[in-house]
Phi, psi and omega in degrees: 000317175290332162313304171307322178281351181304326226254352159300316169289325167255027109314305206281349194277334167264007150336276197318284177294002222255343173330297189311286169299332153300315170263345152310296171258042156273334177279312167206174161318326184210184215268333146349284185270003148345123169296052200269350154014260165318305206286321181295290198295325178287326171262011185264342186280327170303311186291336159309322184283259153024286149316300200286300183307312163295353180281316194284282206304320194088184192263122154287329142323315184289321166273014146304306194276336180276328139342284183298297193328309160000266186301323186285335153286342167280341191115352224235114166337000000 
């Protein structure tokens, strides 16, 4: 369980940032006139989001990568 939630919080942290970086030059023209408001709530609201899903649905990634680790310990293509 703690693992899952590790792997959850740095999902939800490239949420955040990936948010972060979508809404700056959405909010305005220039580096000035920035929202940042705006831009700090939608991404903490992504990364909540984020969180909450992977914890309830999970990641498939993450079980992609555990999966091949696997296999490569066993020896196996």
């Amino acid at each position: 369980m703690k693992e899952k939630m590790i792997k959850a919080l740095i999902r939800a942290l490239y949420t955040i940032g990936e948010v972060i970086i979508a809404s700056i030059p959405t909010t305005a023209a220039t580096l000035g006139d920035v929202d940042w408001i705006t831009v700090a709530s939608t991404s903490l609201l992504a990364g909540l989001i984020s969180f909450i899903k992977s914890m309830l649905v999970g990641m498939p990634e993450a079980e992609v990568i555990e999966e091949n680790t696997n296999d490569v310990e066993k020896g196996e293509d």
